[in-house]
ZAZA-252488 format. One record per atom (N, C-alpha, C, O, CB): residue number from 1; residue in one letter; x, y, z. Coordinates in Angstrom, 2 decimals, padded with zeros to 5 digits, always signed. Glycine has a CB too. Layout:
residues N
<NUM, 'a', <X, Y, Z>>
...
//
This chain:
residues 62
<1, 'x', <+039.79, -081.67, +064.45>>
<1, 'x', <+040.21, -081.23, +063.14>>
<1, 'x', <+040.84, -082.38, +062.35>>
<1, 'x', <+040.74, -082.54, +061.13>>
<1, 'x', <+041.17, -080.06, +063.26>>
<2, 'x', <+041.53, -083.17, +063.24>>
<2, 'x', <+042.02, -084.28, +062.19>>
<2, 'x', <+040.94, -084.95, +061.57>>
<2, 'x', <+040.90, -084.91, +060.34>>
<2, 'x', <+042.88, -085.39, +062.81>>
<3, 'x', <+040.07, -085.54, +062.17>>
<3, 'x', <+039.07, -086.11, +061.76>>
<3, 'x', <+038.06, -085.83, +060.62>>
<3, 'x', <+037.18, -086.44, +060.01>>
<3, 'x', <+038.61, -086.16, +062.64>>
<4, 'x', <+038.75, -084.32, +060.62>>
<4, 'x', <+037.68, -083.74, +059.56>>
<4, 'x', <+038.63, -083.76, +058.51>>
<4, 'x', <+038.12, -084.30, +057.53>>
<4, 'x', <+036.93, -082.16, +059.84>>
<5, 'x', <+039.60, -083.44, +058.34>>
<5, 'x', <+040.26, -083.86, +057.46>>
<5, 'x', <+041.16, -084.88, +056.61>>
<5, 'x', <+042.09, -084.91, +055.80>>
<5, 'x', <+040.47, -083.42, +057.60>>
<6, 'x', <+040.03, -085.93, +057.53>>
<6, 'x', <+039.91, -087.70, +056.57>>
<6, 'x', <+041.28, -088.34, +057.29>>
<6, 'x', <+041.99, -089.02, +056.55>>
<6, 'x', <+040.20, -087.63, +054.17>>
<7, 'x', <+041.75, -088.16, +058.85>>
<7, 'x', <+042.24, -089.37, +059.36>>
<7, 'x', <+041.55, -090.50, +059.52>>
<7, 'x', <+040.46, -090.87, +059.07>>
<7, 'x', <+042.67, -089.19, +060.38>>
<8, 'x', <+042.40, -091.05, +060.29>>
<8, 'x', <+041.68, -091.83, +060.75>>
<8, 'x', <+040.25, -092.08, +061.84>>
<8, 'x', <+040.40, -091.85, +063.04>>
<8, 'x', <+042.47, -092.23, +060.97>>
<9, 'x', <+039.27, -092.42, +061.45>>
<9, 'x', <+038.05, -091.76, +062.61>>
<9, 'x', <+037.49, -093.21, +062.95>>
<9, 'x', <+036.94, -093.24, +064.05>>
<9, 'x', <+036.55, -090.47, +061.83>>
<10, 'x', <+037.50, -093.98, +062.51>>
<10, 'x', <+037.19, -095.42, +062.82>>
<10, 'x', <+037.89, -096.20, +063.41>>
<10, 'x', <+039.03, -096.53, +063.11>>
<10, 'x', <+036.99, -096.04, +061.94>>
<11, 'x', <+037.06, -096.70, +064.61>>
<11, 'x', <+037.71, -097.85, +065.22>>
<11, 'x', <+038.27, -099.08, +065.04>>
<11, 'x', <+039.17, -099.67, +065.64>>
<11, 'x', <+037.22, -098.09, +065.77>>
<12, 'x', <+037.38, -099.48, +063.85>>
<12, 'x', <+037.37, -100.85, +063.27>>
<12, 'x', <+038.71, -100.53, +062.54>>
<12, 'x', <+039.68, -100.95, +063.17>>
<12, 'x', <+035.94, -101.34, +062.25>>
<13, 'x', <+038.95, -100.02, +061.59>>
<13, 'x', <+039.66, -099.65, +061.01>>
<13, 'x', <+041.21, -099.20, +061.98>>
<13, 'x', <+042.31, -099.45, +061.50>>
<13, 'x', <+038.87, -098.77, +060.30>>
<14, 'x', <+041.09, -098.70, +062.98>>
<14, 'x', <+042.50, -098.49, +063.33>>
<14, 'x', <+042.71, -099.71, +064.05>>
<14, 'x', <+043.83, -100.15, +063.77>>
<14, 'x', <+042.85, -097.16, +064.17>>
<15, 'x', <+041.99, -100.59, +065.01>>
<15, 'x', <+041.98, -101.87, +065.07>>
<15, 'x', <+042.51, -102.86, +063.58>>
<15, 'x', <+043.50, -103.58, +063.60>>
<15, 'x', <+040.55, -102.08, +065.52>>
<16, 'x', <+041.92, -102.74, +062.79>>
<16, 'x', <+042.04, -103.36, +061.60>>
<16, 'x', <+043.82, -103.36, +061.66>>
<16, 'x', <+044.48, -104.27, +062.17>>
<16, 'x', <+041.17, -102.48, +060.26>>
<17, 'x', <+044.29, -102.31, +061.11>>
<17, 'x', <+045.26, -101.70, +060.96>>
<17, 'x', <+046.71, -101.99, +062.79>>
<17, 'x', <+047.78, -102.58, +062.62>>
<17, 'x', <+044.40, -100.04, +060.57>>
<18, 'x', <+046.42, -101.61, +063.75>>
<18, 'x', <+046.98, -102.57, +064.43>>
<18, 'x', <+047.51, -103.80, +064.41>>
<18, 'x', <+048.65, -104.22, +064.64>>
<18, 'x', <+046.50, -102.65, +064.92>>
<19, 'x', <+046.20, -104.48, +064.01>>
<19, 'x', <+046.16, -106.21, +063.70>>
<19, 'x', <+047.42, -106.72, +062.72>>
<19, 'x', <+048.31, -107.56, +062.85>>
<19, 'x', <+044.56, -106.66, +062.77>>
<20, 'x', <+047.04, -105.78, +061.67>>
<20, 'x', <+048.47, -105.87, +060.72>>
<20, 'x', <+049.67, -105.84, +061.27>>
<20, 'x', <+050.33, -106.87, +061.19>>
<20, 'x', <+048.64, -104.82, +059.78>>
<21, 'x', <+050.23, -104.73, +061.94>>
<21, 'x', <+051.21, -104.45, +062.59>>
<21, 'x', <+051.46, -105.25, +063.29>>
<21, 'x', <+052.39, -105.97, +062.93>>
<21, 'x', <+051.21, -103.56, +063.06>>
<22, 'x', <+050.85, -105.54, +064.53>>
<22, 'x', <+051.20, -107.36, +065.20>>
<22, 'x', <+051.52, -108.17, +064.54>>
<22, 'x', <+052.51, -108.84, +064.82>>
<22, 'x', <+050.21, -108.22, +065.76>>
<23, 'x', <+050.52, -108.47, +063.02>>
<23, 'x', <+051.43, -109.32, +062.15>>
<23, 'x', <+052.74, -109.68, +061.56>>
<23, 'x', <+053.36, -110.74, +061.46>>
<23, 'x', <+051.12, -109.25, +061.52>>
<24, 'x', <+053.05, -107.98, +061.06>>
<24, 'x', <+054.64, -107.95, +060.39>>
<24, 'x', <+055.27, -108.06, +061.88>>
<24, 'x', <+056.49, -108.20, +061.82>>
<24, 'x', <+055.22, -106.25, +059.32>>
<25, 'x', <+054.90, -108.03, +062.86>>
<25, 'x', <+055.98, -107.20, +064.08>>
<25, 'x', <+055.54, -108.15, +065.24>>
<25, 'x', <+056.30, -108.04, +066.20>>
<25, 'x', <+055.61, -105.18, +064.53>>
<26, 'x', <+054.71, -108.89, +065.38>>
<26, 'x', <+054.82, -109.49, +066.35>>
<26, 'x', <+055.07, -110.73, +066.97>>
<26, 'x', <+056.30, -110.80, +066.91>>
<26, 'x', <+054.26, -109.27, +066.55>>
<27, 'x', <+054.64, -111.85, +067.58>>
<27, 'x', <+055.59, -112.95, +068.39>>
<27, 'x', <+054.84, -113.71, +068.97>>
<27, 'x', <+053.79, -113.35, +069.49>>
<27, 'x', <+056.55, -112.50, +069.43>>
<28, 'x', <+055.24, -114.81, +068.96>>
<28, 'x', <+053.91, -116.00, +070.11>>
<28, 'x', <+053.34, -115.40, +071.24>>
<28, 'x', <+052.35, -115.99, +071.66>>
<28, 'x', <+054.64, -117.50, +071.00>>
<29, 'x', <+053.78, -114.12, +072.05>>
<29, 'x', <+053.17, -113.79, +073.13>>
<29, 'x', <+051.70, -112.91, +072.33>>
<29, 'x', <+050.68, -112.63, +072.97>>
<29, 'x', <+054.33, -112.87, +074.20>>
<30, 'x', <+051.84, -112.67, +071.28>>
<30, 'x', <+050.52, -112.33, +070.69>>
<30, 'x', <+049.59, -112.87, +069.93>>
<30, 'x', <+048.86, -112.24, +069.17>>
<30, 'x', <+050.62, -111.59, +070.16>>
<31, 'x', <+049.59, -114.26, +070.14>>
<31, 'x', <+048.92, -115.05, +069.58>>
<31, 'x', <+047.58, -115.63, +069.95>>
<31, 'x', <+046.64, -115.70, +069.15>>
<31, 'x', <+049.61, -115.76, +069.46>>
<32, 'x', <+047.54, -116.03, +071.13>>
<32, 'x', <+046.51, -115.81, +071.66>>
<32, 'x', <+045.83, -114.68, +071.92>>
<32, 'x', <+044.77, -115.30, +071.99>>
<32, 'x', <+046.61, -116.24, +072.41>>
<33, 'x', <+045.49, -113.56, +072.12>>
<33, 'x', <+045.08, -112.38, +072.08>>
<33, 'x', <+044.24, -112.14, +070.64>>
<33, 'x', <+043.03, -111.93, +070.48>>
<33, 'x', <+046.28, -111.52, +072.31>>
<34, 'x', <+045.32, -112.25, +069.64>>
<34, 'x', <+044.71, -112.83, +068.25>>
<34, 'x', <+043.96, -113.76, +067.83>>
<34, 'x', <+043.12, -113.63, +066.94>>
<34, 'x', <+045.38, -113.11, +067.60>>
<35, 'x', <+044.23, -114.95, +068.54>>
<35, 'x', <+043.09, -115.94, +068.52>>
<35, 'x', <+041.32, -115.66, +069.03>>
<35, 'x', <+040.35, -116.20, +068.50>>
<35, 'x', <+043.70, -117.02, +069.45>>
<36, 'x', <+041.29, -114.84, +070.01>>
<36, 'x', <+040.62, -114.16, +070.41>>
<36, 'x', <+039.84, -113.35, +069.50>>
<36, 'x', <+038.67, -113.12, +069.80>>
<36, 'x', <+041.21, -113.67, +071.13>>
<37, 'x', <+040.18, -113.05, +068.79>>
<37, 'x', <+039.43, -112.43, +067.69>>
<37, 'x', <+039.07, -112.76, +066.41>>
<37, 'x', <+038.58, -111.99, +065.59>>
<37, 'x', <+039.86, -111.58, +067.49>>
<38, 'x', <+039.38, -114.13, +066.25>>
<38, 'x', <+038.99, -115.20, +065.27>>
<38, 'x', <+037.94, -115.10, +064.15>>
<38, 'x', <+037.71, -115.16, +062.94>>
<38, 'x', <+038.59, -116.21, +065.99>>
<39, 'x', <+037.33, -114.83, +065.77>>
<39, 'x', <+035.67, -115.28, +065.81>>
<39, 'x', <+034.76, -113.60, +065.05>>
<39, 'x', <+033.62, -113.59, +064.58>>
<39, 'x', <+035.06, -115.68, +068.11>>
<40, 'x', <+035.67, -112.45, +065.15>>
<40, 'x', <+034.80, -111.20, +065.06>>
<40, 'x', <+034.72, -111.13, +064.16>>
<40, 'x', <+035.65, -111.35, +063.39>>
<40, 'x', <+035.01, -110.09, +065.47>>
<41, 'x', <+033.26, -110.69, +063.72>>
<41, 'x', <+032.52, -110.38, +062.06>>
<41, 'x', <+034.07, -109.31, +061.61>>
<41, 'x', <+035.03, -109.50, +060.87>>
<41, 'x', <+030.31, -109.09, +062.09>>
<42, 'x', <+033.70, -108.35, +062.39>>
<42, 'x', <+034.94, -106.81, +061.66>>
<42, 'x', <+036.15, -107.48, +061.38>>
<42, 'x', <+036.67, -107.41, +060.26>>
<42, 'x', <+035.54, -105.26, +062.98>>
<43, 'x', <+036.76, -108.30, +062.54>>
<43, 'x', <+038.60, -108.24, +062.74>>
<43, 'x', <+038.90, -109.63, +062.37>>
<43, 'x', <+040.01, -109.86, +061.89>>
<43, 'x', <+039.34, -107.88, +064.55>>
<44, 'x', <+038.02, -110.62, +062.54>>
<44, 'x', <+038.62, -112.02, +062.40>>
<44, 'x', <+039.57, -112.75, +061.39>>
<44, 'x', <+040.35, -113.68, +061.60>>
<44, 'x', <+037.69, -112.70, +062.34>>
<45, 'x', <+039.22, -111.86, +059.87>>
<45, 'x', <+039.89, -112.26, +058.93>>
<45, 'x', <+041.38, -111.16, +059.22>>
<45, 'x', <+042.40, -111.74, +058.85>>
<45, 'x', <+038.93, -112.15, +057.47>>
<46, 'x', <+041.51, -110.49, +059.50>>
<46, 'x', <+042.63, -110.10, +059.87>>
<46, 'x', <+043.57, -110.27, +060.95>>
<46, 'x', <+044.71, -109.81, +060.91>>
<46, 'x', <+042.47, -109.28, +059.82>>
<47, 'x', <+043.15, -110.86, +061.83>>
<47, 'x', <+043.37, -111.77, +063.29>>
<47, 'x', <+044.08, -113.37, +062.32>>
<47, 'x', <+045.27, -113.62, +062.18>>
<47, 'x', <+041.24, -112.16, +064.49>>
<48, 'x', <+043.23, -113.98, +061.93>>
<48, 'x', <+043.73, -114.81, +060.85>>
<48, 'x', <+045.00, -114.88, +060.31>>
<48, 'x', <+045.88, -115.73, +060.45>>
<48, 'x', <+043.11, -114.61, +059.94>>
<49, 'x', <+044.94, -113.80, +059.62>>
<49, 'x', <+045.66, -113.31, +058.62>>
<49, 'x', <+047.33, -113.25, +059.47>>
<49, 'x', <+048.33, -113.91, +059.20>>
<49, 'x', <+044.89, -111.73, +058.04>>
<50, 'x', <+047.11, -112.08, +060.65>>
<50, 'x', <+048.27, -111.81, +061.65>>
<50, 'x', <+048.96, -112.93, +062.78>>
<50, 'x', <+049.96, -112.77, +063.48>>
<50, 'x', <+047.73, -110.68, +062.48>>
<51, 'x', <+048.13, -114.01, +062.71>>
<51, 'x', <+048.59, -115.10, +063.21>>
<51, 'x', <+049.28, -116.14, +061.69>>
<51, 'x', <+050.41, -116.61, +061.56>>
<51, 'x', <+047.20, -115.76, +064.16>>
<52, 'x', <+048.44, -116.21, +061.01>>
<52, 'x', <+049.37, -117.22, +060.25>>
<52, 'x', <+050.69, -116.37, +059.47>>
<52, 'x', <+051.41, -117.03, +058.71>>
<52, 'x', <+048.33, -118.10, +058.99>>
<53, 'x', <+050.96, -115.04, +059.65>>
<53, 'x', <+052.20, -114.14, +059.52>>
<53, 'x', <+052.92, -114.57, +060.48>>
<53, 'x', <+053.98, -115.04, +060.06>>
<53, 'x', <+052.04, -112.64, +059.62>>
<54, 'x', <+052.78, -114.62, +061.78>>
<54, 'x', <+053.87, -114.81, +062.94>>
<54, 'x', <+053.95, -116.44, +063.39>>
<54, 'x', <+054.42, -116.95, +064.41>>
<54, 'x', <+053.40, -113.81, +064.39>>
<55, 'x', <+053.30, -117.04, +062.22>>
<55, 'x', <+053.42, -118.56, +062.60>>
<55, 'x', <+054.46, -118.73, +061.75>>
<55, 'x', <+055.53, -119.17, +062.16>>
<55, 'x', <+052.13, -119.62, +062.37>>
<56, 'x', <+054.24, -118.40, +060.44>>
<56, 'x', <+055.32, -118.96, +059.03>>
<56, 'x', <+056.79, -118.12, +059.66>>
<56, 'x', <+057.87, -118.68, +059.46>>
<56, 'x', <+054.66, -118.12, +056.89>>
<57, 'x', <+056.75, -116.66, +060.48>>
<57, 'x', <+057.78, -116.42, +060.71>>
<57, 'x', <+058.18, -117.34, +061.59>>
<57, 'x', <+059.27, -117.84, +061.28>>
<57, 'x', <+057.91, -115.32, +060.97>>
<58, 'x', <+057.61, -117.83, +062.76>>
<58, 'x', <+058.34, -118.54, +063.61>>
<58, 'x', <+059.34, -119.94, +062.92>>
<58, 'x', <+060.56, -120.09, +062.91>>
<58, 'x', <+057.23, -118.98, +064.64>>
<59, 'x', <+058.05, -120.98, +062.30>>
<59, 'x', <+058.77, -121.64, +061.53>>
<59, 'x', <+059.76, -121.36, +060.74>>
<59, 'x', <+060.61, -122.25, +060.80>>
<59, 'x', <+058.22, -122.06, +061.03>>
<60, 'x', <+060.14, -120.12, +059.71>>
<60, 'x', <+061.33, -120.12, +059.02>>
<60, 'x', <+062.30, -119.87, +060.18>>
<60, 'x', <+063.47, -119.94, +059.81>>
<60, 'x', <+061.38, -119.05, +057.82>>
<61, 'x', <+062.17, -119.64, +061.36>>
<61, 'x', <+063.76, -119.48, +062.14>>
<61, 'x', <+063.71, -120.44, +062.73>>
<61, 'x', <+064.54, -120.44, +063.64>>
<61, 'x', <+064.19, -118.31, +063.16>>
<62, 'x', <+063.13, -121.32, +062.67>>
<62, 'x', <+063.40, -122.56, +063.44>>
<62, 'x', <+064.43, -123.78, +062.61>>
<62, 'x', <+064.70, -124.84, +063.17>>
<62, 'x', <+061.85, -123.18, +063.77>>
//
């Protein structure tokens, strides 16, 4: 029933959406994992995206 009523039903998309979340929220132990997905047509630009978020954070506390 959720599905039918326009949750979320896509993988790519809740992947997508994850990816983000690692971004605002996550830490060098998720970086590689992210790197890992660089390369994917669907996720890569958002893999991208969630690594150079937890890079600029690292650098400003340094």
């Amino acid at each position: 029933m959720y599905h039918e009523l326009g949750g979320i039903n896509d993988l790519a998309r809740i992947a997508s959406f994850s990816i983000q979340v690692i971004g605002q929220f996550g830490n060098t132990d998720d970086l590689q994992n992210l790197r890992s997905l660089c390369d994917d047509e669907e996720l890569g630009r958002e893999a991208l995206d969630a690594i150079k978020k937890i890079e600029d954070r690292i650098r400003y506390r340094q």
